[in-house]
N, C-alpha and C positions, 0 to 999 in steps of 0.2 A: 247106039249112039254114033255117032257120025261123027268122019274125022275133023270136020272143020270145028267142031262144040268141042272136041276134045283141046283144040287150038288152042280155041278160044278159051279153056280154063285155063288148060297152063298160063296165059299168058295175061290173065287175071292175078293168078297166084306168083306170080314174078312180079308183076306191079306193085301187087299191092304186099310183100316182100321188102319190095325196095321202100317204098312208102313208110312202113313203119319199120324201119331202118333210122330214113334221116328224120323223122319224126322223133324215135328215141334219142337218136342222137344231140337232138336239138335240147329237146328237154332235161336230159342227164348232163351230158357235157360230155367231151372225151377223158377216157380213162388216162391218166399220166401215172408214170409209175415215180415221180419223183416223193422225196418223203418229206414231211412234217416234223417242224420245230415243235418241240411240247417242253415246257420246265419240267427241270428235277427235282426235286425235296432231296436237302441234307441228308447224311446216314445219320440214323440214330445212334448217338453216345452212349457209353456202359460204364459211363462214370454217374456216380448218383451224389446226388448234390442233399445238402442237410435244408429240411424244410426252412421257412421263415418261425421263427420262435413266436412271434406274435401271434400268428395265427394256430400253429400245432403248439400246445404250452404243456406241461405234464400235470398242469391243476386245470384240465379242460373235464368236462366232461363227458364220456366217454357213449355214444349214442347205442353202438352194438352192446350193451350190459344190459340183463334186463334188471329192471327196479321194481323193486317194490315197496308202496309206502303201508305201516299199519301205526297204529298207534301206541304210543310208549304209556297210556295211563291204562289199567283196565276199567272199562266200564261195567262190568259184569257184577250185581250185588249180590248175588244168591251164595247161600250158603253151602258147603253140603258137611256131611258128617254131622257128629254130635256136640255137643254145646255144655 
């Protein structure tokens, strides 16, 4: 290789270097190290508050129970034993 091609890369790889430099530059923005406003949420209370009655009532029905419905007459006519 010859020195003037060797030059000649360097001086390829410096251009084009700088090139996409201010290329990213342009497209990013410059980095600022200043900060950001962002809202806070209140702290959470450890006071507990008593539900609405209307909605939680003590004659609700209760969903976690399981039920079961069968019937209170027996349908069953058979007999057994003796007579």
């Amino acid at each position: 290789m010859k020195r003037s091609d060797l030059a000649m890369i360097v001086f390829i790889a410096s251009v084009s270097v700088l090139v996409a430099y201010f290329v990213g530059n342009s497209i990013f923005g410059n980095i600022t190290n200043a900060g950001e406003k962002v809202k806070t949420i209140a702290p959470i209370s450890t006071t507990i508050v008593a539900p609405d009655p209307t909605i939680f009532n003590k004659n609700a029905i209760n969903p976690s129970v399981e039920v079961q419905i069968t019937s209170t007459t027996s349908s069953d006519t058979s007999t057994t034993g003796t007579q």
